[in-house]
N, C-alpha and C positions, 0 to 999 in steps of 0.2 A: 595081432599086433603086439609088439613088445613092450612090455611098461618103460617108462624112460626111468632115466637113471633118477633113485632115491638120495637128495642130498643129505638130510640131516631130519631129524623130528623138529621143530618149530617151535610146540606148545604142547602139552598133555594133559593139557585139564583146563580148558579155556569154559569157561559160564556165556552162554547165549539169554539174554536176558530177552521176556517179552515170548511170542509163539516160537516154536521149533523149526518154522521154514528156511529153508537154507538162505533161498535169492531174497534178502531180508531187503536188497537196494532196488527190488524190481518196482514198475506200477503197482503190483498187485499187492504190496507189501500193508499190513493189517493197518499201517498208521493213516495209509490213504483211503480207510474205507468209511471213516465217517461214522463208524458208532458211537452210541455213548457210553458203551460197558467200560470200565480199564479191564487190558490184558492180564492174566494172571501173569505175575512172574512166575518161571521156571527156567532153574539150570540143569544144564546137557552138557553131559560131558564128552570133548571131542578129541580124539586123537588126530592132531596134523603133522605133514612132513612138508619140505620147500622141495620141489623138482624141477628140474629140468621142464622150459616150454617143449611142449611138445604141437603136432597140426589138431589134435584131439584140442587142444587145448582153445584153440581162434576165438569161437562160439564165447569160453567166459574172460577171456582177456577180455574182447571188443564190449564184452558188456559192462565189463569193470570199467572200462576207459569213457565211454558212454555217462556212467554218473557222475566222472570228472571234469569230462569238455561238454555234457549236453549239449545246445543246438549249436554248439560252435561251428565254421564252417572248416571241418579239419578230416580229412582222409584216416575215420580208424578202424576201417577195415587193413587199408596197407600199413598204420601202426600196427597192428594186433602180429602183421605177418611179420614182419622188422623186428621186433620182440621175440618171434619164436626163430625167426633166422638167426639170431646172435644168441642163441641158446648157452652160451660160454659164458654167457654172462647173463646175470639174473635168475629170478628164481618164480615160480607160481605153487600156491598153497594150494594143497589139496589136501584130502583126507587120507587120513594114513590108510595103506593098502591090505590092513586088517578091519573085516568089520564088526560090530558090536559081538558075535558068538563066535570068531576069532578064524572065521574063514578067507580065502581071497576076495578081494574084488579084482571083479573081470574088466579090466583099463576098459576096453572095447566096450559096454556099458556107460560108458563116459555121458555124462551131459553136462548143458549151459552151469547147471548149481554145480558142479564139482570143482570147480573154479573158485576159491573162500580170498583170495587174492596174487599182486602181481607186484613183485619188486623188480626194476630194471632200472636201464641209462641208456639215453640215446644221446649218440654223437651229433648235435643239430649244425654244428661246423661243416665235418665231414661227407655229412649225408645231404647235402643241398639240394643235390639232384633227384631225390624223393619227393614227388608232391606233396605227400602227409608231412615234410619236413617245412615245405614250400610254406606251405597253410602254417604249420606251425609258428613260422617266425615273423608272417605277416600280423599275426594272431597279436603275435608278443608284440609287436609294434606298434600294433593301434590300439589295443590295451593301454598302453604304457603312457601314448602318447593323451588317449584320454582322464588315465585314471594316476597315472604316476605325478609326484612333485617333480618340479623340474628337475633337480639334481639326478633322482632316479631315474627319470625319463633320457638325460643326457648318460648315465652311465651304463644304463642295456640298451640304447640304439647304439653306443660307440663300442660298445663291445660283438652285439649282433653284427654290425657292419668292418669288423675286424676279421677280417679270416686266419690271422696269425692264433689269438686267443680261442682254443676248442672248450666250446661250451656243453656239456651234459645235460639235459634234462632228465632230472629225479624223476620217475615214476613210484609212488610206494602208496600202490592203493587194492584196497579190503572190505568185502562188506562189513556192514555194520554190525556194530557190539561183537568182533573180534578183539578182545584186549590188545594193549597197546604190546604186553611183551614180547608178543608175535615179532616185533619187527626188529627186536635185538638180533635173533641168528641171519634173519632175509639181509640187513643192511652189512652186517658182521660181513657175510657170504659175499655179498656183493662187492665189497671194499678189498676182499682175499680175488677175486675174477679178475677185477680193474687190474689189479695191480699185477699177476700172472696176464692178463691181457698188454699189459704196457710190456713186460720183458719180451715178450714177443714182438714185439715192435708192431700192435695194432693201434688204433686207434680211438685207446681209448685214455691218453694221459689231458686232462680235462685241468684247466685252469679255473673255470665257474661251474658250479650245479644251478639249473633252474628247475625249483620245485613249487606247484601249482598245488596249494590245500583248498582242502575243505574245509570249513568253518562256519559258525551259526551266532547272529547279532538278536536280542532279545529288542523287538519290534515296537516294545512301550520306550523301549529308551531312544529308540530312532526317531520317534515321532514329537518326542520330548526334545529332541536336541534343541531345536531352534528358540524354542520359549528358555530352556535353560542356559545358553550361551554368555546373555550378557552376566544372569546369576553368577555365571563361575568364573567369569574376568573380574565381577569386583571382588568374588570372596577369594577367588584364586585357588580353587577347585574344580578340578575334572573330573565330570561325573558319567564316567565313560560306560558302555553297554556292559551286560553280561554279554560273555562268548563264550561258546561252547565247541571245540576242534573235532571235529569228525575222528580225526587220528591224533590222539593227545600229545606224540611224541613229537609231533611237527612243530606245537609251542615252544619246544626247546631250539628248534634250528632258527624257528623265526628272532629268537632270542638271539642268536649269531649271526643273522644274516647280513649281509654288507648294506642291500637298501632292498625296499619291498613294496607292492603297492595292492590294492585290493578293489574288489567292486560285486556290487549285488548282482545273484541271479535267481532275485526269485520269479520273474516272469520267464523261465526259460524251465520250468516247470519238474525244476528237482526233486526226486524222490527221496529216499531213505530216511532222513529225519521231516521232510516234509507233509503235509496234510492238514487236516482239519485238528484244531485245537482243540483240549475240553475246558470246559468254564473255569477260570481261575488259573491256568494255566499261562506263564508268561509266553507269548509267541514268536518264534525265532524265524529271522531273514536267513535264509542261503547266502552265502558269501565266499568269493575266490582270493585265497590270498597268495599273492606271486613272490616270491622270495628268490635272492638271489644271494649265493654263499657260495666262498672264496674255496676250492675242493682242497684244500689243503687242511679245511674244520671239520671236514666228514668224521676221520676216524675218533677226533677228540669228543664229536658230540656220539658217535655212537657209545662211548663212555658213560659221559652225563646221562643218557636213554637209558643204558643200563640202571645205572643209582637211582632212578627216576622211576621204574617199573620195580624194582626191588623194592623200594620203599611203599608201592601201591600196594604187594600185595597183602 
């Protein structure tokens, strides 16, 4: 089989913090194993590049997408395929095709962990007739309708039920402890496809992005809220959770986003940052946050992401 086309290198020196497994977001991942040692830290140094989906690739999309939507009830086997059909657009992290003593890797050797993440956009306007689309937007609905304020709740069913407004859904998800600068070239790339994808007269000129994060609520402050409520009406302080963003740059688009709504999933039995805590340890809820941004703030916040990961390192 042919390697697919290499887009760009990524990152060259990303630190994997904690053990050296690759599928860091699987079950099997050390944080759900319940010991009491802490992991040693150790950084590894990895060379990545963005390519082309390729059919090799199914296996770690659908798993990537998997830690996103867990038990949701959404078709991501035919996501994962939809992603690699619109291969023109979007990008999947893999490891650059030199390995540590400077040989090839053999594509055909491929498996689930070569997959380190998946940047794309789905037309959810255009593509109706998709089940996985079907699911998708029913998803968004009853979400919305449970967990959104009403203003936001009134402004993604009126735009959901507008066929004239084509909406995108952001996909930009990685296993964990991949740095956040990974995602400057993936979004970069992506914003240069859309927009060669629109001269073309495809379909992909998007009036909204909806993007679905990951996020983590520190579980003493959830449990706190309700005794602390009336406290902060008299003094007039909010004394809001720590959060922790699975992909730190999403902060900055939540930060732009037109309206957004969130909700717990920790009984839907999230892996990656989840598991057993060690004593003293503050302990974080799973949480989805739904954002919704106007595609016209894409290229300005990929800016901001930039100065944002520059200044991390």
């Amino acid at each position: 089989m042919a390697a697919p086309a290499k887009k760009r290198v990524v990152n060259e020196d990303s630190n994997f913090n904690g053990n050296n497994d690759k599928s860091e977001n699987s079950d099997e991942s050390s944080e759900s194993g319940g010991t009491e040692e802490h992991i040693t830290q150790e950084k590894i140094q990895v060379d990545f590049e963005g390519r082309n989906p390729t059919d090799a690739d199914f296996h770690g999309i659908k798993q990537l997408l998997q830690q996103l939507f867990l038990k949701a009830h959404v078709n991501l086997s035919e996501l994962a395929d939809v992603i690699i059909g619109q291969n023109y657009v979007g990008s999947v992290v893999k490891q650059s095709e030199m390995d540590a003593d400077g040989s090839d890797v053999d594509d055909d050797e491929s498996d689930v962990n070569d997959v380190f993440g998946v940047t794309s956009v789905l037309n959810i306007t255009e593509k109706q007739n998709l089940e996985c689309v079907q699911q998708l937007r029913t998803l968004l609905l009853e979400l919305c309708s449970e967990h959104a304020t009403d203003q936001a709740n009134t402004m993604i069913c009126s735009l959901l039920s507008d066929d004239t407004q084509s909406i995108g859904l952001l996909i930009n998800e990685r296993i964990v402890n991949i740095p956040a600068q990974i995602s400057v070239p993936l979004l970069e790339s992506l914003s240069k496809e859309i927009k060669r994808s629109c001269e073309k007269k495809m379909p992909y000129d998007f009036t909204y992005f909806i993007l679905i994060c990951k996020l983590y609520k520190s579980e003493n402050m959830q449990t706190k809220k309700k005794k602390k409520k009336k406290q902060q009406q008299l003094s007039g302080r909010s004394d809001e959770p720590e959060i922790l963003w699975s992909n730190p740059e999403e902060e900055l688009i939540d930060q732009e986003a037109d309206c957004r709504f969130e909700f717990c999933v920790k009984d839907d039995s999230d892996s990656g940052l989840a598991g057993r805590w060690m004593e003293g340890d503050t302990e974080m809820s799973p949480y989805r946050r739904v954002l919704l941004l106007k595609a016209s703030k894409l290229d300005p916040l990929i800016e901001q992401i930039k100065t944002f990961v520059t200044e991390q390192q």
